[in-house]
Structures are given as structure tokens and as C-alpha cells.
C-alpha positions as CSV (number, residue, x, y, z in Angstrom):
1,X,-19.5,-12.1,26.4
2,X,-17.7,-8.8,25.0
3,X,-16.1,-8.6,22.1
4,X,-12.0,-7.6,22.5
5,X,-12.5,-4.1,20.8
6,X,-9.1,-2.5,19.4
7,X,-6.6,-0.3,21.5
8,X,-8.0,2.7,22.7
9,X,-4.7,4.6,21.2
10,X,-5.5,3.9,17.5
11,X,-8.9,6.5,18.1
12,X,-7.0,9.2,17.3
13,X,-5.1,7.6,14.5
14,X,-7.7,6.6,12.5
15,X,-10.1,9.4,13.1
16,X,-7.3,11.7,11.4
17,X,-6.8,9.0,8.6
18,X,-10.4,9.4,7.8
19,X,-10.3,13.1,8.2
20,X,-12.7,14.0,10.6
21,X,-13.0,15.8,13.4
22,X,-13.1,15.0,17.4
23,X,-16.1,17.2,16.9
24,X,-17.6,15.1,14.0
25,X,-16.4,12.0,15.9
26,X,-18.5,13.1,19.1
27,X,-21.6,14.0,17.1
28,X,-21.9,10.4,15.6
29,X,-21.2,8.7,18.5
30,X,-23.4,10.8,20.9
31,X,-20.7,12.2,23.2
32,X,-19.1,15.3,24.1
33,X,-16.3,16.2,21.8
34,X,-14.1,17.0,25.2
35,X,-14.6,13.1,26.0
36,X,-13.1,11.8,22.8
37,X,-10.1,14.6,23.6
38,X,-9.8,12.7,27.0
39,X,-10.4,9.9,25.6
40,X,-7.3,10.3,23.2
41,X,-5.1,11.8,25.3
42,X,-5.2,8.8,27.6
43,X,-6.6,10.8,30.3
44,X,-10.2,8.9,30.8
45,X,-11.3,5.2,30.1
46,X,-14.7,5.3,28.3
47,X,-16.9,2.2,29.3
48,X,-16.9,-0.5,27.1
49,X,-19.9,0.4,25.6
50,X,-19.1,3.8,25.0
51,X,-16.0,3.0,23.2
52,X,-17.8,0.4,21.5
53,X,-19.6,2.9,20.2
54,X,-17.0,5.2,18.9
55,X,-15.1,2.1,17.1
56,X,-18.5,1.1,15.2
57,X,-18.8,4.6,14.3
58,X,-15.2,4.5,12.9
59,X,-15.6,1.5,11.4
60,X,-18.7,2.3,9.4
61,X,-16.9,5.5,7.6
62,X,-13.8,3.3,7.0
63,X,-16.1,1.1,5.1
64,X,-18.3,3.8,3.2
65,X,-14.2,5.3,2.4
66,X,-12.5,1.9,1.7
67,X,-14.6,-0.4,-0.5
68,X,-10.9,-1.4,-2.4
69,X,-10.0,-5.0,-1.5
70,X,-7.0,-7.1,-1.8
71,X,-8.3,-8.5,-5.1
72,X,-9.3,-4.8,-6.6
73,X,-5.6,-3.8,-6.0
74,X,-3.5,-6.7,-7.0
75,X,-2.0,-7.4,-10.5
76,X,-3.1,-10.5,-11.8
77,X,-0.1,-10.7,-14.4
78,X,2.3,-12.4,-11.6
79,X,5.5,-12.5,-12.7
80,X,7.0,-15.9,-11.4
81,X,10.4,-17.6,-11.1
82,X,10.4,-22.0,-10.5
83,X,12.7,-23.2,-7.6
84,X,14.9,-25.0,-10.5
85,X,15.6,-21.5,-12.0
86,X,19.0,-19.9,-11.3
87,X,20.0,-16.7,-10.0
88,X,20.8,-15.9,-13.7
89,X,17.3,-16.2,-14.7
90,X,16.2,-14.0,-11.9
91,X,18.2,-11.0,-12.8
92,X,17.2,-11.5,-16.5
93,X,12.9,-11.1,-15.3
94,X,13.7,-8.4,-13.1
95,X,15.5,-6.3,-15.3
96,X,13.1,-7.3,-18.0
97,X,10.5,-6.5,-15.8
98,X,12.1,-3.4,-13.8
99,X,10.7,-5.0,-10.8
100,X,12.7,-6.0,-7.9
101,X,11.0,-9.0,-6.3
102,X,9.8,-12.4,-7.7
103,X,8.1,-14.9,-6.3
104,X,9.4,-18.5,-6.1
105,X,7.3,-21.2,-7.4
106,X,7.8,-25.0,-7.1
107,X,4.4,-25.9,-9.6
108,X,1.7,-24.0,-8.7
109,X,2.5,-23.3,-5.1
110,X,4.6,-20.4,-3.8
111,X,7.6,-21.3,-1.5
112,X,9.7,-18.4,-1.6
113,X,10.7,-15.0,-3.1
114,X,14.0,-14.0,-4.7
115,X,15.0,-9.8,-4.5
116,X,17.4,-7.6,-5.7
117,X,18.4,-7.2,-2.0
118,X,18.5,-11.0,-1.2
119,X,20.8,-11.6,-4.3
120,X,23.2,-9.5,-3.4
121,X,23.5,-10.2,-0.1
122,X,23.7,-13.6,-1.4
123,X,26.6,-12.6,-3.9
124,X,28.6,-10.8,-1.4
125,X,28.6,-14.3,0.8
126,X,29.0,-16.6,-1.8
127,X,31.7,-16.8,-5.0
128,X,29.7,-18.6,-7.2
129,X,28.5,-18.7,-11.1
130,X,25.2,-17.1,-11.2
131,X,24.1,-19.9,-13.9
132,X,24.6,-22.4,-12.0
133,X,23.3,-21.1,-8.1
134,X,19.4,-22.4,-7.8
135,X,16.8,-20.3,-6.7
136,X,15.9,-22.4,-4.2
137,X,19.4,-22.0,-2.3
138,X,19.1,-18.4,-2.5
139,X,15.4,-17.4,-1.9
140,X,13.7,-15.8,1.4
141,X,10.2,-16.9,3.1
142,X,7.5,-17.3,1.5
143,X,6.1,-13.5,1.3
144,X,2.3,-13.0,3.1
145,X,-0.5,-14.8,1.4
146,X,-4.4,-12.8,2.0
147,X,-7.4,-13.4,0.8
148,X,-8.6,-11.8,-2.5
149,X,-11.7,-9.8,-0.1
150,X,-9.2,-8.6,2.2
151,X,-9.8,-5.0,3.0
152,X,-7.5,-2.7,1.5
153,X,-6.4,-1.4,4.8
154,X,-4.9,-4.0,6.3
155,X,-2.3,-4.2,3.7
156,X,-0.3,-1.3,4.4
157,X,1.3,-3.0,7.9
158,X,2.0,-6.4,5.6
159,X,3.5,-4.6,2.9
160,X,6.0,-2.4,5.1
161,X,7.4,-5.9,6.6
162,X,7.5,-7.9,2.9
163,X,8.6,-7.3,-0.8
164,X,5.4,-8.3,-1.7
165,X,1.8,-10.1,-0.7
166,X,0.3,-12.3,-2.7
167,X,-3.4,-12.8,-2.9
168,X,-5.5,-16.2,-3.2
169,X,-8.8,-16.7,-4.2
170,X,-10.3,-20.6,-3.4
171,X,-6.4,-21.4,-2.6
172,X,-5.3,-20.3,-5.7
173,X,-2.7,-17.7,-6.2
174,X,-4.5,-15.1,-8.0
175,X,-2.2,-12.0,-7.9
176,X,0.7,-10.0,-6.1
177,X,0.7,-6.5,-4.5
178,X,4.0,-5.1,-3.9
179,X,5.0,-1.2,-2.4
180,X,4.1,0.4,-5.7
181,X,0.6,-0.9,-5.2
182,X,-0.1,-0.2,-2.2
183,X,0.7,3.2,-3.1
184,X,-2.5,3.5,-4.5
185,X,-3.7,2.4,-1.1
186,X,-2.6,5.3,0.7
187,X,-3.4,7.6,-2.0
């Protein structure tokens, strides 16, 4: 049985992450560089084994350039907020804290995350006193949860669609990545 392999399209995308050439690309993978140029134009369909080829090749010099994990990236000083704490509170640790997400605790498991976005919008819906508004009317999802060995890589996608990730080691929350972390993921 084969193995799904990814989309043919995301050759060319991550061969220019990496920063090699269709040339380079070619050499490692035993083909002509014209066929990876067909191959990434969408004007030929390598066999499977061919293209097998090429993504193993990839693959191995992602690995040899990205050795940074989920857990090498994250801060382990996570600043938390409890679903009993009020939208007061929240402003106070972000400003405190010039950050602009929090996650939402109820004990030692996450069930939400309060923003700077979320209380506004909240705000501008609701005339209430911000001591007495709970967290837990005002919070948004849960924000992703990945595994302390995830590769670095597969971050960036998460952290374009979420405040923040937080990362678990044995089911335990160990840390939280947010966009100004993974800025050291692109850099």
C-alpha cells in the first residue's frame, strides 16, 4: 500500500523556503532539473515513486534546517487567567504583561482564551461593569494545543488562525507560543 504523499504544488514552495535550487533539487533526487520545472508548473505528473523521491529529499533538508520543536520555541512562563476571573483582571495582566492574549484556565486545564480583540468586541455588545463580567462569559475557544516535539514548521499555519498555541508535554500544559514567537520561526 502507498503512502498519501503531499500535494504536488507545495514542491515548489518548499524547495524556495529551503533555498535551493530546481537544479540542486534535481541533483539529489536523480532527475533532470527540466522535470522538477514540469513538475512545478503543473505540466507533467511524476510517478509515484519519483515524486516520492523528491518529497524524501525535501524532507531530509527540512530536518537537517529545522531541528527547533514546539517545546524549544515556547515560553514556559504562561501567563494564565481562571474562568472565575473578571474582565477587570484580564485587562490588569495584559497591560501588566503588554501581551494581548491570555489563556483561560478552570484548575489546571485550559478552556478558553480571553484577547484584547474579544474584549472589545465584547464591550461594544454589552453595557456592563467590567468587575463584575466573568471570563468565562466572555472568552473564545480553546486556542490549539501540540505536542512539546512538534516540529517547528507546522506552527506557522496554527498560529496565523489563533492568538496563541499552547504546548503539552505528558497532557500537561507546558507552555504557549503566540505570533511573536513564531517570529523566530520564520526567522
Amino acid at each position: 500500500m502507498q503512502e498519501m504523499l503531499p500535494r504536488l504544488e507545495s514542491i515548489r514552495q518548499v524547495r524556495k523556503r529551503l533555498g535551493i535550487t530546481q537544479k540542486s533539487l534535481a541533483r539529489m533526487c536523480d532527475i533532470s532539473a527540466s522535470m522538477i520545472n514540469q513538475i512545478e508548473s503543473g505540466r507533467s505528473k511524476p510517478s509515484y515513486d519519483t515524486a516520492k523521491k523528491i518529497f524524501d529529499n525535501l524532507a531530509s533538508l527540512e530536518g537537517k534546517t529545522t531541528s527547533q520543536t514546539a517545546g524549544s520555541l515556547c515560553s514556559e512562563d504562561i501567563v494564565k487567567l481562571y474562568e472565575q476571573d473578571t474582565l477587570q483582571d484580564a485587562i490588569k495582566k495584559m497591560r501588566q504583561y503588554s501581551i494581548s492574549q491570555i489563556p483561560v484556565f478552570h484548575g489546571k486545564d485550559p478552556v478558553g482564551a480571553i484577547t484584547e480583540d474579544g474584549i472589545v468586541k465584547f464591550l461594544a455588545s454589552e453595557e456592563s461593569d467590567l468587575k463584575s463580567i466573568k471570563l468565562a462569559s466572555a472568552m473564545e475557544p480553546i486556542p490549539p494545543i501540540v505536542d512539546h516535539d512538534t516540529p517547528a514548521a507546522l506552527l506557522v499555519p496554527l498560529i496565523r488562525y489563533s492568538k496563541c498555541i499552547l504546548v503539552s508535554k505528558k497532557s500537561k500544559i507546558v507552555g504557549i507560543i503566540t505570533a511573536s514567537d513564531a517570529l523566530k520561526i520564520m526567522g
